[in-house]
KENU-54914 format. One record per residue (C-alpha): residue in one letter; residue number from 1; x, y, z. Coordinates in steps of 0.05 Angstrom, whole numbers, plus 5000, padded with zeros to 4 digits. Layout:
# KENU-54914
ATOM, rest, nr, c1, c2, c3
ATOM, A, NUM, X, Y, Z
...
//
This chain:
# KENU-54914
ATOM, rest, nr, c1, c2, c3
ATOM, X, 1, 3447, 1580, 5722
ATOM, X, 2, 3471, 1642, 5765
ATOM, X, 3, 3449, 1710, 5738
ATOM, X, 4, 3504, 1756, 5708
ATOM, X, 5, 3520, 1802, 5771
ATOM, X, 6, 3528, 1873, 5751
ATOM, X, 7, 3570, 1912, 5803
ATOM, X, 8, 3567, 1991, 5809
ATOM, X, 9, 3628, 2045, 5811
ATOM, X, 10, 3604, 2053, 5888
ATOM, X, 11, 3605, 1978, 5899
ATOM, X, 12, 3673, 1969, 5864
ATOM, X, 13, 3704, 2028, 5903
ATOM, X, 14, 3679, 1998, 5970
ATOM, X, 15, 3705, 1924, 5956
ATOM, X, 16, 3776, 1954, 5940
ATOM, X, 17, 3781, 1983, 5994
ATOM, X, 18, 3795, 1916, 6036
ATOM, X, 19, 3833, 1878, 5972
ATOM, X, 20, 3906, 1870, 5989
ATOM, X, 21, 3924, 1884, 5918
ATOM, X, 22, 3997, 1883, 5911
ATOM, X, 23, 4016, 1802, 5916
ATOM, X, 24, 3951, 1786, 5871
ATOM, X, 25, 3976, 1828, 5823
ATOM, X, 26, 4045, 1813, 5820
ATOM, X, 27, 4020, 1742, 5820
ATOM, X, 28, 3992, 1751, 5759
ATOM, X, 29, 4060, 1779, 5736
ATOM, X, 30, 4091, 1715, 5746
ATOM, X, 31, 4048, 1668, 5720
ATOM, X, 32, 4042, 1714, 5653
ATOM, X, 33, 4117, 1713, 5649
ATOM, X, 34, 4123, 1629, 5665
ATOM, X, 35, 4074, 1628, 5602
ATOM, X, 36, 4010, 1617, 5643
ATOM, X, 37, 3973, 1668, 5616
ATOM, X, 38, 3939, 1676, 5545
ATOM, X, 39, 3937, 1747, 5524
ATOM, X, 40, 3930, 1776, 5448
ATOM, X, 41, 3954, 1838, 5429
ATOM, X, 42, 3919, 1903, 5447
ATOM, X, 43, 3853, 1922, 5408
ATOM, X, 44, 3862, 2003, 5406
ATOM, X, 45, 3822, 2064, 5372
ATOM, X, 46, 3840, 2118, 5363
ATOM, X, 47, 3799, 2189, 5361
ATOM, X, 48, 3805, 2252, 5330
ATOM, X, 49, 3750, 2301, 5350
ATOM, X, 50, 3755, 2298, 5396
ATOM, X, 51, 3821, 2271, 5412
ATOM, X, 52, 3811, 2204, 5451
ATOM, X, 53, 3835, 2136, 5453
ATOM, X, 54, 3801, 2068, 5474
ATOM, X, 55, 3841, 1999, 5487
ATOM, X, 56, 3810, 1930, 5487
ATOM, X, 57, 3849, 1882, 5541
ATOM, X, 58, 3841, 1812, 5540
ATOM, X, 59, 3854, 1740, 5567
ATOM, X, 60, 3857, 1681, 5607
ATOM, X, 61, 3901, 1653, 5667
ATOM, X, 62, 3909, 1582, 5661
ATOM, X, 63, 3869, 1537, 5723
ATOM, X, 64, 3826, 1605, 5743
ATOM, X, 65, 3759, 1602, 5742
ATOM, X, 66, 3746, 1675, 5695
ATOM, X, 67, 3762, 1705, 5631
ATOM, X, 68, 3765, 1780, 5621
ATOM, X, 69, 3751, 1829, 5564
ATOM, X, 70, 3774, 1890, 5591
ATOM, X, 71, 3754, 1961, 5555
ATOM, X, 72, 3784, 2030, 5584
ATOM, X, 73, 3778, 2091, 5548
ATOM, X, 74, 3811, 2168, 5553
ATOM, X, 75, 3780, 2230, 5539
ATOM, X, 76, 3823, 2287, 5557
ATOM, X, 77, 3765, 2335, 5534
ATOM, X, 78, 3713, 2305, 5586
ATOM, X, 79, 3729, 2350, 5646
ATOM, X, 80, 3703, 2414, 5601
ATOM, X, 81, 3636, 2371, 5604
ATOM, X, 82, 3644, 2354, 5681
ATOM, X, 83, 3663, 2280, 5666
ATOM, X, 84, 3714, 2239, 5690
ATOM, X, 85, 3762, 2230, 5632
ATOM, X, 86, 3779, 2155, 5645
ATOM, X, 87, 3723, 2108, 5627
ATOM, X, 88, 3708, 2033, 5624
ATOM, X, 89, 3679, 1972, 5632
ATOM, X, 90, 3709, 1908, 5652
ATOM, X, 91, 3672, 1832, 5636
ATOM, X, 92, 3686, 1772, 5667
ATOM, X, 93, 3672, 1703, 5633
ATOM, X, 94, 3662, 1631, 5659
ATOM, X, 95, 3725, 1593, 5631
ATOM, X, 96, 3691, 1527, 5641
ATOM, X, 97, 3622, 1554, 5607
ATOM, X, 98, 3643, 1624, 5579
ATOM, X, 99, 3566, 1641, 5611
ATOM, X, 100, 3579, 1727, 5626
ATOM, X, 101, 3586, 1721, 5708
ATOM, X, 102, 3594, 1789, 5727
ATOM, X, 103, 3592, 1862, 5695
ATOM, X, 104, 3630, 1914, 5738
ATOM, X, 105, 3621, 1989, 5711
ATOM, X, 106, 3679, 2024, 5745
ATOM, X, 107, 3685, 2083, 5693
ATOM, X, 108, 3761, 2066, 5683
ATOM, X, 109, 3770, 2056, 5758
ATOM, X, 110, 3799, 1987, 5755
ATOM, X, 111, 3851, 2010, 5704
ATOM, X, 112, 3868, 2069, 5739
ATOM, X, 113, 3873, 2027, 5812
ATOM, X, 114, 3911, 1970, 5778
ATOM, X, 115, 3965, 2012, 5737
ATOM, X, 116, 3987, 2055, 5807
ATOM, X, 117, 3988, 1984, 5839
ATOM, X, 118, 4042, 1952, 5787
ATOM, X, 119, 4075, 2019, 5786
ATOM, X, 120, 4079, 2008, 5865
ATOM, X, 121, 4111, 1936, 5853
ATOM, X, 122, 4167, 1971, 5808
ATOM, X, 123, 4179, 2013, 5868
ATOM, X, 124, 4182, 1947, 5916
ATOM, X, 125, 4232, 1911, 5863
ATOM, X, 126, 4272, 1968, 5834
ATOM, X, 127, 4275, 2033, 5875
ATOM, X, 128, 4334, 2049, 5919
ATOM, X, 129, 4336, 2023, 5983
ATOM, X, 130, 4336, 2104, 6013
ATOM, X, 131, 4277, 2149, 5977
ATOM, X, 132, 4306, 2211, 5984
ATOM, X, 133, 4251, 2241, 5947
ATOM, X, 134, 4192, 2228, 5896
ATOM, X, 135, 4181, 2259, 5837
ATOM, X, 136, 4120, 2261, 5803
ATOM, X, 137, 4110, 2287, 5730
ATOM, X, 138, 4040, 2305, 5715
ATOM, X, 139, 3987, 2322, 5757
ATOM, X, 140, 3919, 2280, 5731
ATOM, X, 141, 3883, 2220, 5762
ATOM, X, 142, 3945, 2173, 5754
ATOM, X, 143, 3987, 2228, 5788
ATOM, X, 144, 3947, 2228, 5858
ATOM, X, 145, 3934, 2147, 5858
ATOM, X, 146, 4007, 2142, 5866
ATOM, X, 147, 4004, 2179, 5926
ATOM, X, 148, 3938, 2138, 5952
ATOM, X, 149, 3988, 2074, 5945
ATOM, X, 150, 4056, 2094, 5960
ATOM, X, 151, 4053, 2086, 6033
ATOM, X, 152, 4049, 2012, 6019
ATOM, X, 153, 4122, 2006, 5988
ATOM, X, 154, 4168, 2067, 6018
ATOM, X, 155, 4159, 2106, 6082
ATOM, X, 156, 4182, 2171, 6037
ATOM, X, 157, 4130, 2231, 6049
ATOM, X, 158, 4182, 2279, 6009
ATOM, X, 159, 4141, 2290, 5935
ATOM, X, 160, 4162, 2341, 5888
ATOM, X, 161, 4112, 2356, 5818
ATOM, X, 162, 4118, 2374, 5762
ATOM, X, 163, 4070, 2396, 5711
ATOM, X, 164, 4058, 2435, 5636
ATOM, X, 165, 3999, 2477, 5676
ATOM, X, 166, 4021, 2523, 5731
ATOM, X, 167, 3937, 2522, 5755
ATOM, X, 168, 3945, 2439, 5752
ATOM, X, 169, 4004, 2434, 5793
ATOM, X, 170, 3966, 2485, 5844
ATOM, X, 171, 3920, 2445, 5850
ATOM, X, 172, 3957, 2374, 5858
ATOM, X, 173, 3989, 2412, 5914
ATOM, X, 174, 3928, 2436, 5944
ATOM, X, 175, 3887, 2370, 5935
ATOM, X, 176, 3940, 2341, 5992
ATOM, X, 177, 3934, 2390, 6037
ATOM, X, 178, 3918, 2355, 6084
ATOM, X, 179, 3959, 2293, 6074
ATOM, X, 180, 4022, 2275, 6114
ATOM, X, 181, 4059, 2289, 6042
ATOM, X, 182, 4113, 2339, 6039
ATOM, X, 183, 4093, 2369, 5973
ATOM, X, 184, 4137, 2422, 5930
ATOM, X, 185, 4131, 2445, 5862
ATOM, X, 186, 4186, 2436, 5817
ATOM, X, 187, 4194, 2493, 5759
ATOM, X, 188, 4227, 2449, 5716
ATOM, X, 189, 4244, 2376, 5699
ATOM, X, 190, 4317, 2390, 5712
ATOM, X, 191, 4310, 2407, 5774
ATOM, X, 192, 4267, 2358, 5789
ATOM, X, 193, 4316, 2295, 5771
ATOM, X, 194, 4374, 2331, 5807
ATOM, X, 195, 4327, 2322, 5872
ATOM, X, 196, 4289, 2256, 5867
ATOM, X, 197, 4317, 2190, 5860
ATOM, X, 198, 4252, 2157, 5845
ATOM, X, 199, 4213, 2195, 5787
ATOM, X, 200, 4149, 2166, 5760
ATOM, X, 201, 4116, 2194, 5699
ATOM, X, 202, 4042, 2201, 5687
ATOM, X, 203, 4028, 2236, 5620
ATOM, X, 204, 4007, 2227, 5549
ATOM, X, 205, 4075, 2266, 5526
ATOM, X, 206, 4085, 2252, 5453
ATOM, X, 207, 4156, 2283, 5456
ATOM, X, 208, 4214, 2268, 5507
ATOM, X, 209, 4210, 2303, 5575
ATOM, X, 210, 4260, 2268, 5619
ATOM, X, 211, 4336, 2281, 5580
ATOM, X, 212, 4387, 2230, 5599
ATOM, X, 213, 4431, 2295, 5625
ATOM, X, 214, 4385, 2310, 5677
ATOM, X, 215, 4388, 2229, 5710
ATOM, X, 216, 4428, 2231, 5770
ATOM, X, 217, 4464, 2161, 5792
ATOM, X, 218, 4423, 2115, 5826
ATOM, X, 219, 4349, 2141, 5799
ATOM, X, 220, 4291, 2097, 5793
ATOM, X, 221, 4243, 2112, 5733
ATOM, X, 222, 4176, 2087, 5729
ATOM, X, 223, 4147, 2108, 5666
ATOM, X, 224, 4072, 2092, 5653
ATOM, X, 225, 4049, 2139, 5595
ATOM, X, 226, 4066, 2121, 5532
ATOM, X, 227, 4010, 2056, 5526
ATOM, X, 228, 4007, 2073, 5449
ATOM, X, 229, 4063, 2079, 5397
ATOM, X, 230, 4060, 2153, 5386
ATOM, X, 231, 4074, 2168, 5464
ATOM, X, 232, 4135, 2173, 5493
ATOM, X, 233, 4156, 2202, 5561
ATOM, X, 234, 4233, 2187, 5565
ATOM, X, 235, 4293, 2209, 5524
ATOM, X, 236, 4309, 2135, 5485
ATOM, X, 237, 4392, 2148, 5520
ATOM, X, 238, 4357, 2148, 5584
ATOM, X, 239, 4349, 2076, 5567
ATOM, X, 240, 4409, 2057, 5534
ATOM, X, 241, 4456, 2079, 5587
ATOM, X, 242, 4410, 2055, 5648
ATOM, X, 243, 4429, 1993, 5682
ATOM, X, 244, 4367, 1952, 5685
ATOM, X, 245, 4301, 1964, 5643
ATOM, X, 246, 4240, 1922, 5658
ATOM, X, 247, 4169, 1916, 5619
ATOM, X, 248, 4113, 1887, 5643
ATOM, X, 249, 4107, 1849, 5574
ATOM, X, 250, 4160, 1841, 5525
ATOM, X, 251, 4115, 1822, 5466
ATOM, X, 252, 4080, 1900, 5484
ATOM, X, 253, 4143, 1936, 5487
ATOM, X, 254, 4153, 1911, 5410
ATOM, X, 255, 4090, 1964, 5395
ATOM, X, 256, 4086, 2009, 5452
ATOM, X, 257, 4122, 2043, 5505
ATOM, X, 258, 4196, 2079, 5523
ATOM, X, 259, 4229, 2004, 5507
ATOM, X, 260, 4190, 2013, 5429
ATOM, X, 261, 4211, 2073, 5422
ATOM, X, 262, 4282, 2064, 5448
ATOM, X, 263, 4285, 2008, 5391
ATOM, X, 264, 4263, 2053, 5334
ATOM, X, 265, 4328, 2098, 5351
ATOM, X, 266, 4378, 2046, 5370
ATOM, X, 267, 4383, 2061, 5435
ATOM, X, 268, 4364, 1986, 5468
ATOM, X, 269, 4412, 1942, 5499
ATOM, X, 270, 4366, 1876, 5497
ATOM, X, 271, 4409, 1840, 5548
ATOM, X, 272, 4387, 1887, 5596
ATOM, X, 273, 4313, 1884, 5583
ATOM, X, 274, 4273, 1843, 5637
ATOM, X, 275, 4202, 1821, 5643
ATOM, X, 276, 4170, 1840, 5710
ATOM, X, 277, 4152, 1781, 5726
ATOM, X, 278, 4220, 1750, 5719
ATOM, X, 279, 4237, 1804, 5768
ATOM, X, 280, 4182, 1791, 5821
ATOM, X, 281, 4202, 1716, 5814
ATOM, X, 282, 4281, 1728, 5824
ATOM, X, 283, 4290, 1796, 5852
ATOM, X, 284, 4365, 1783, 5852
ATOM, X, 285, 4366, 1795, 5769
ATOM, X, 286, 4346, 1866, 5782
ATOM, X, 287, 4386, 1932, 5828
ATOM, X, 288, 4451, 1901, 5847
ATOM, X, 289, 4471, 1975, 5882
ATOM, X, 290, 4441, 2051, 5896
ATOM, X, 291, 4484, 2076, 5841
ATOM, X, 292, 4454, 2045, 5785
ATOM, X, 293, 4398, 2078, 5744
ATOM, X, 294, 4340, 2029, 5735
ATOM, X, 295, 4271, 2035, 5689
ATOM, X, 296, 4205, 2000, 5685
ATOM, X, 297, 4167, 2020, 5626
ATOM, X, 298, 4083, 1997, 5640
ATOM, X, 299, 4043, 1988, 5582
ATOM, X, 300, 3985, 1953, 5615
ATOM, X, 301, 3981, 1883, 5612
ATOM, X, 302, 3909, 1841, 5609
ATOM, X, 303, 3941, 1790, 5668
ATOM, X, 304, 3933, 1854, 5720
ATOM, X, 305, 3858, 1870, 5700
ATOM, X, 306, 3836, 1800, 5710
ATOM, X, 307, 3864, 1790, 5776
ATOM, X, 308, 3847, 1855, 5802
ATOM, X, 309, 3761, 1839, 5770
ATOM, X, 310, 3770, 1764, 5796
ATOM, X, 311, 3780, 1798, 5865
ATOM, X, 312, 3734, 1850, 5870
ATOM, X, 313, 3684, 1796, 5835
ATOM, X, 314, 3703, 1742, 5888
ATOM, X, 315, 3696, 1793, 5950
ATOM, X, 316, 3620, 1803, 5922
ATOM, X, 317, 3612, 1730, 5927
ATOM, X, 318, 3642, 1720, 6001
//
């Protein structure tokens, strides 16, 4: 029997960086939404001093060869302490044995990597077909990987940011310096929508900060905060009045996310809610024009951590 490989942050980091991430990923869309995946609901705790959360992701493709048990935590309170406030570990499993094959300790940075890469595929599917600009609401770790990706799905280089901390959004601005982004500060949300068509939020927002006034006609939302029931990013009349709203699981958005909390105020119209990987599979179901408002509300799914471990895993192996 093969010993459990244990790969390191550094090794993980290096492996990534020749993964073509995208179709994997959005492979394991599909097959979760053609009922080829088994995933239970999400394990979470919650903390209170300090204030952090932890999530337990699970499950199993059908006819792969690994498992995964998936845990990613957030401490907001870490970078006082010097620490990276994403953490994690991610396990993959024989699904012929169920012997432990490999142990990779990325510190969160599988999560991070594989949320900005299905927040890219709502940009392939869903955005307009001319980026005017991007907007970008927050300005933590999420924020600047969806700058490290977006090259891959738009040509835009036009970002505007937005942020509650005037020092944060400095320095989101100043950590691109030397980028071939175009970045501005916005000094409110407002203004903001009125100048970007595509707008993707990255906070842990527990009240609404994108109205449905402030939407302009023909806006692409990605939303990819609220991952627990008390978060929410989006007005819920964003949502009802939007043309096309996608989750990446529709059993999720029953306990989490903008589509959960759209449902607790009435504010869902279910015949417009897609899976995404109905969408990948028939992109024709989703933007019909540039004038229609679309939304994809990410929870984080289990199907996107084991493809993205499989492949780093697999890489090792080569």
């Amino acid at each position: 029997m093969q010993p459990t490989t244990i790969l390191t942050l550094k090794q993980i980091e290096t492996y990534l960086q020749t993964v073509d991430l995208i179709p994997l990923i959005e492979k394991g869309f599909v097959d979760y939404s053609n009922g080829l995946a088994v995933v239970p609901p999400v394990g979470e705790l919650l903390f209170e001093q300090p204030a952090g959360e932890a999530h337990i992701k699970y499950g199993y493709i059908k006819e792969q060869a690994y498992y995964a048990v998936k845990i990613a935590s957030g401490f907001p309170a870490n970078t006082e302490l010097g620490l990276k406030t994403s953490q994690g570990v991610v396990l993959l499993f024989s699904q012929e044995t169920g012997v432990l094959s490999c142990v990779l300790l990325d510190e969160g940075l599988l999560t991070d990597v594989r949320t900005a890469i299905a927040s890219m595929i709502t940009l392939k599917h869903l955005a307009p077909k001319k980026v005017k600009r991007v907007g970008i609401v927050g300005t933590g770790v999420m924020a600047k990987l969806q700058l490290a990706f977006l090259h891959q799905v738009t040509d835009c280089k036009d970002i505007m940011v937005w942020g509650r901390t005037p020092e944060n959004v400095t320095a989101f601005q100043s950590h691109f310096s030397d980028s071939p982004f175009n970045i501005t500060i916005a000094d409110s949300l407002a203004f903001l929508a009125s100048e970007c068509n595509v707008i993707i939020t990255t906070t842990s927002a527990k009240d609404p900060l994108l109205y449905f006034e402030y939407i302009q006609k023909g806006t692409h939302i990605t939303a990819l905060g609220s991952d627990t029931a008390e978060k929410i990013e989006l007005d819920p009349n964003i949502l009802q009045h939007a043309d096309v709203v996608v989750v990446d699981s529709k059993p999720q958005s029953q306990s989490r996310g903008e589509v959960f909390q759209a449902r607790k105020y009435e504010c869902l119209q279910e015949d417009k809610l897609l899976e995404l990987g109905e969408l990948i599979a028939k992109p024709s179901i989703g933007r019909q024009n540039d004038t229609q408002v679309t939304i994809a509300d990410l929870t984080g799914v289990a199907v996107q951590d084991i493809m993205i471990a499989t492949a780093v895993f697999e890489h090792h192996l080569k």
